[in-house]
DRENPA-3360 file (N, C-alpha, C; in nm, 2 decimals, always signed):
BEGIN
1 = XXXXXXXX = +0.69/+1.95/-0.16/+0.78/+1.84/-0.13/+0.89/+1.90/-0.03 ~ +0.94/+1.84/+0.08/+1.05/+1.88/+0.17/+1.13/+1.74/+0.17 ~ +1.22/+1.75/+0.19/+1.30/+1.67/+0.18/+1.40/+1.72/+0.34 ~ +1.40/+1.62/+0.45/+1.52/+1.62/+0.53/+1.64/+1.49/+0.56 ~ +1.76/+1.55/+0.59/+1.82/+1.46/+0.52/+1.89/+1.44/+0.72 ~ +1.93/+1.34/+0.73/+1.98/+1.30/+0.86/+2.13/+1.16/+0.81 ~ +2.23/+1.18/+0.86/+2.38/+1.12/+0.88/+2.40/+1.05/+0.97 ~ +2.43/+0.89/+0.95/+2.44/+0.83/+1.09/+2.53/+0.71/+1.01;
9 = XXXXXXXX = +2.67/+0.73/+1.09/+2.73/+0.62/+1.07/+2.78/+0.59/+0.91 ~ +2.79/+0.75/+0.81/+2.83/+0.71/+0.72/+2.71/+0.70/+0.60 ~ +2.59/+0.66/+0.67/+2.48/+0.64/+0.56/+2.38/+0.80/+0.56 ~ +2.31/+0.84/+0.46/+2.20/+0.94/+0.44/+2.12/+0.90/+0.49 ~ +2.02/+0.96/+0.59/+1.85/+0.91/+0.56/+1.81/+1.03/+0.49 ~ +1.70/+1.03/+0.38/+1.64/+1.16/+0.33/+1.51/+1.09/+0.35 ~ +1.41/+1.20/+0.45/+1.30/+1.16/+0.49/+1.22/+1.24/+0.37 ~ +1.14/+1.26/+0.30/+1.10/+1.29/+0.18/+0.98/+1.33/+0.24;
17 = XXXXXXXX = +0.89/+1.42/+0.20/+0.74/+1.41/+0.28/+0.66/+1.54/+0.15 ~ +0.54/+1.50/+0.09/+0.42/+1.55/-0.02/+0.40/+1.49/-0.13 ~ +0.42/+1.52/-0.25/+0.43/+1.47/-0.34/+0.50/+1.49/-0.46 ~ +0.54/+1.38/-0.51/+0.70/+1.34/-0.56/+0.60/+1.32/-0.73 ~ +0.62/+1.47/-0.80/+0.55/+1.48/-0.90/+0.65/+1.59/-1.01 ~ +0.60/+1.63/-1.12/+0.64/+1.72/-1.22/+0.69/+1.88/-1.12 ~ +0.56/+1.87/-1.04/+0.58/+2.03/-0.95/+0.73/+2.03/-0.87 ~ +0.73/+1.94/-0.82/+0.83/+1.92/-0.71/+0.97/+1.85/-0.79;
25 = XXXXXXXX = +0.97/+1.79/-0.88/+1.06/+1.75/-0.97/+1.22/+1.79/-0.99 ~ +1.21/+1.94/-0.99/+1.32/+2.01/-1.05/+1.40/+2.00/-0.81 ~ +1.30/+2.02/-0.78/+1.34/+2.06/-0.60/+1.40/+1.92/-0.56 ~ +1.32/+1.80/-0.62/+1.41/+1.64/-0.57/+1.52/+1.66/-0.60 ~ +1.52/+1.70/-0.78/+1.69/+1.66/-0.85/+1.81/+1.73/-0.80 ~ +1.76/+1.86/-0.80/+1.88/+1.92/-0.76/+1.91/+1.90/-0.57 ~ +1.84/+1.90/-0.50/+1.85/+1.83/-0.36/+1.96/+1.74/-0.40 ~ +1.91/+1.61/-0.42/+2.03/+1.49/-0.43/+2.10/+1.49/-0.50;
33 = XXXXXXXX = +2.13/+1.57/-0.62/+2.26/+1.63/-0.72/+2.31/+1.71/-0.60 ~ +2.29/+1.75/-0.51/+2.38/+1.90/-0.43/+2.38/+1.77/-0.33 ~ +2.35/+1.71/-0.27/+2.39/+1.62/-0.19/+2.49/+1.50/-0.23 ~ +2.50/+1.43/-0.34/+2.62/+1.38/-0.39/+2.73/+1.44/-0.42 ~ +2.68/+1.58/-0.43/+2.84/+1.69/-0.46/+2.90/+1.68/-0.33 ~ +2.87/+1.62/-0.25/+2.90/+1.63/-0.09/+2.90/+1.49/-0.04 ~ +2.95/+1.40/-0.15/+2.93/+1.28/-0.10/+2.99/+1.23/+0.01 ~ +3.14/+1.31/+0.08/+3.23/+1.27/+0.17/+3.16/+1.23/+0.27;
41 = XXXXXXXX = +2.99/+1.28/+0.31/+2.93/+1.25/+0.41/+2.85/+1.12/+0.36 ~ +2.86/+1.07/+0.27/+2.80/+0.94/+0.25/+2.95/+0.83/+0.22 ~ +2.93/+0.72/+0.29/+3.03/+0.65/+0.22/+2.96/+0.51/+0.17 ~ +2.82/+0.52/+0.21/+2.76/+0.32/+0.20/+2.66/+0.31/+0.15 ~ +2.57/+0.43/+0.19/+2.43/+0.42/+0.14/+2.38/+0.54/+0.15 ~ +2.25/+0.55/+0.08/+2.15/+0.63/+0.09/+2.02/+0.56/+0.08 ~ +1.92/+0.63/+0.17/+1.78/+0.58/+0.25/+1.72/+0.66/+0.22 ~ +1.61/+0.63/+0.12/+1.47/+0.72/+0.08/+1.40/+0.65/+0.14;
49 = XXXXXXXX = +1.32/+0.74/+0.26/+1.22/+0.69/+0.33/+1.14/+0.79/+0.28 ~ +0.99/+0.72/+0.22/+0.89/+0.74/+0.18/+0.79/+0.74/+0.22 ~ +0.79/+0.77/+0.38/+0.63/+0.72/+0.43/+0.56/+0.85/+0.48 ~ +0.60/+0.98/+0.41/+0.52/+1.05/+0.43/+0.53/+1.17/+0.26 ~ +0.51/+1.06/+0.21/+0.52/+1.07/+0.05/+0.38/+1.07/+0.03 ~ +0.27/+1.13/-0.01/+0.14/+1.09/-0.05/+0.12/+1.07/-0.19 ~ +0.16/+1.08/-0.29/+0.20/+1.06/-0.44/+0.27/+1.10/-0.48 ~ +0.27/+1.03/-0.58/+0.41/+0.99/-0.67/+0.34/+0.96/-0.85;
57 = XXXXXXXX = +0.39/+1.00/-0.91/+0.38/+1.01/-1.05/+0.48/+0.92/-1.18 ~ +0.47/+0.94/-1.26/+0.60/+0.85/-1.35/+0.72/+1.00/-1.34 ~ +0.71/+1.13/-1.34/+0.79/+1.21/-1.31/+0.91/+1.19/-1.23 ~ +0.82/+1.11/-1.08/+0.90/+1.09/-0.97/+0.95/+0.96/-0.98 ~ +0.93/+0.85/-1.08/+0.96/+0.78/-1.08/+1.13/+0.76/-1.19 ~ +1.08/+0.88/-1.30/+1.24/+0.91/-1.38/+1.33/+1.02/-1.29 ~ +1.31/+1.06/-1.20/+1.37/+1.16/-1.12/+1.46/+1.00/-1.00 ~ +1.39/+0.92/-0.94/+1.45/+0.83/-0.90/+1.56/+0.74/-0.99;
65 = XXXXXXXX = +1.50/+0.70/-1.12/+1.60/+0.65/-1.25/+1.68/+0.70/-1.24 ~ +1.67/+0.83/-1.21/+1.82/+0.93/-1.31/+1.91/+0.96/-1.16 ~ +1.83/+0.95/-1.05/+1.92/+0.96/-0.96/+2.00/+0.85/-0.90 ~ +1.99/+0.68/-0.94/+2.02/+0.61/-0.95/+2.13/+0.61/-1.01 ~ +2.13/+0.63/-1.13/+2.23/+0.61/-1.21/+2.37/+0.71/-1.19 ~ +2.35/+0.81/-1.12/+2.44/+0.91/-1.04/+2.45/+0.88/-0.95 ~ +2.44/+0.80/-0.89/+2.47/+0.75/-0.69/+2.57/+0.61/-0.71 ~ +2.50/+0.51/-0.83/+2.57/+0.39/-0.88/+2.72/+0.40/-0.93;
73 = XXXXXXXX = +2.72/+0.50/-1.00/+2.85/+0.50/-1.08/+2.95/+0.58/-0.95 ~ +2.89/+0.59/-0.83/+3.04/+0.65/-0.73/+3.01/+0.50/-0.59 ~ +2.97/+0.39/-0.68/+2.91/+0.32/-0.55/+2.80/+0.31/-0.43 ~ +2.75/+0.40/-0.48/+2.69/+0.46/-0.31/+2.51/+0.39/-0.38 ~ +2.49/+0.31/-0.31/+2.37/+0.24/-0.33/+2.22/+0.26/-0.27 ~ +2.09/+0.28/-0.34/+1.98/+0.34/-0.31/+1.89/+0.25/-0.26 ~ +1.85/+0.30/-0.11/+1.72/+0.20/-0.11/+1.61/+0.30/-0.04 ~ +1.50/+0.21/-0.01/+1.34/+0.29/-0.03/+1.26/+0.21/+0.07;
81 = XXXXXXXX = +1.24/+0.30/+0.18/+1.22/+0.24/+0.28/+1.05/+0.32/+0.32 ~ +1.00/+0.18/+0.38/+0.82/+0.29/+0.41/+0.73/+0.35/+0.32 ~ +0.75/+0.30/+0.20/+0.64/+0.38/+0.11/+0.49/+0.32/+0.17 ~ +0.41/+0.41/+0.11/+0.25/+0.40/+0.16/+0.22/+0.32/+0.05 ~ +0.11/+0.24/+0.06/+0.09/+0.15/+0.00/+0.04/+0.18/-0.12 ~ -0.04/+0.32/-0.20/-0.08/+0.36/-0.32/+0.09/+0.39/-0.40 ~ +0.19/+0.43/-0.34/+0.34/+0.46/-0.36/+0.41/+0.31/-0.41 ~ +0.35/+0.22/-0.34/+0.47/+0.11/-0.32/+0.39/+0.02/-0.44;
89 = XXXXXXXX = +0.28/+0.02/-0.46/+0.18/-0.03/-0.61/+0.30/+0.03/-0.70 ~ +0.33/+0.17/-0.71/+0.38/+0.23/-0.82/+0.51/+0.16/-0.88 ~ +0.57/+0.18/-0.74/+0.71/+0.16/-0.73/+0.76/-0.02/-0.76 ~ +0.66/-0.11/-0.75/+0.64/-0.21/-0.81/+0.61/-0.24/-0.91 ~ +0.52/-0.21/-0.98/+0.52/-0.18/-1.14/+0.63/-0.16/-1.23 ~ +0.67/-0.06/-1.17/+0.81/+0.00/-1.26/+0.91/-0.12/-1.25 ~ +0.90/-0.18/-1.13/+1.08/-0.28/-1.14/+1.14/-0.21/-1.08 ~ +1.13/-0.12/-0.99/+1.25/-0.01/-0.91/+1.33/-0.09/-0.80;
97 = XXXXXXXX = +1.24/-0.13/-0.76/+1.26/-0.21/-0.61/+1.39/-0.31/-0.67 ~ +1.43/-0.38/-0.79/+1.51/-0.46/-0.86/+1.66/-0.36/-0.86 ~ +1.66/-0.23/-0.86/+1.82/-0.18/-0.87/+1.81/-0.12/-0.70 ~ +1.66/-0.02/-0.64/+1.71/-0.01/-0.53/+1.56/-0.08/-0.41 ~ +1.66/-0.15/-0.35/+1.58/-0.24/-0.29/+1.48/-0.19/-0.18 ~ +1.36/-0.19/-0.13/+1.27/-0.21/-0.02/+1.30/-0.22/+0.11 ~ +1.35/-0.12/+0.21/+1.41/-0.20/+0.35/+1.26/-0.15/+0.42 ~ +1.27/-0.21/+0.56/+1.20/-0.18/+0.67/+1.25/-0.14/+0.79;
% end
């Protein structure tokens, strides 16, 4: 998993790119834990673009929960942009799309 993160206008984009699983798990959380410790560079939003994500697991799916719930409580709101379509089945199931929304 690599994760690059790009600043524009106040918002994050983290372009995310392999697979968003147990292996890679501990390398998402602490990424966007060390990136909220730095929120001065976020003031509006953050953008998980996921379209070069090839799977995703329930791992990556409690790794998004929990990082939810740390972005919410300073305001700063999560959305999920471009998942591949075996990703976006998942990410539907769960109800995610309901706290952080789907852009294009």
């Amino acid at each position: 998993m690599e994760i690059e993160y790009k600043v524009q206008d106040n918002e994050v984009f983290a372009n995310l790119s392999g697979e968003l699983d147990e292996a890679s798990a501990d390398y998402v959380r602490l990424s966007l834990d060390e990136l909220l410790k730095s929120s001065d560079k976020i003031t509006s939003k953050l953008v998980l673009d996921f379209s070069k994500v090839s799977f995703m697991d329930s791992t990556g799916i409690g790794i998004l929960f929990g990082r939810y719930k740390k972005f919410i409580r300073r305001d700063i709101p999560i959305f999920i942009k471009n998942p591949q379509n075996h990703v976006d089945r998942i990410l539907k199931m769960t109800g995610i799309y309901e706290i952080m929304p789907k852009i294009s």
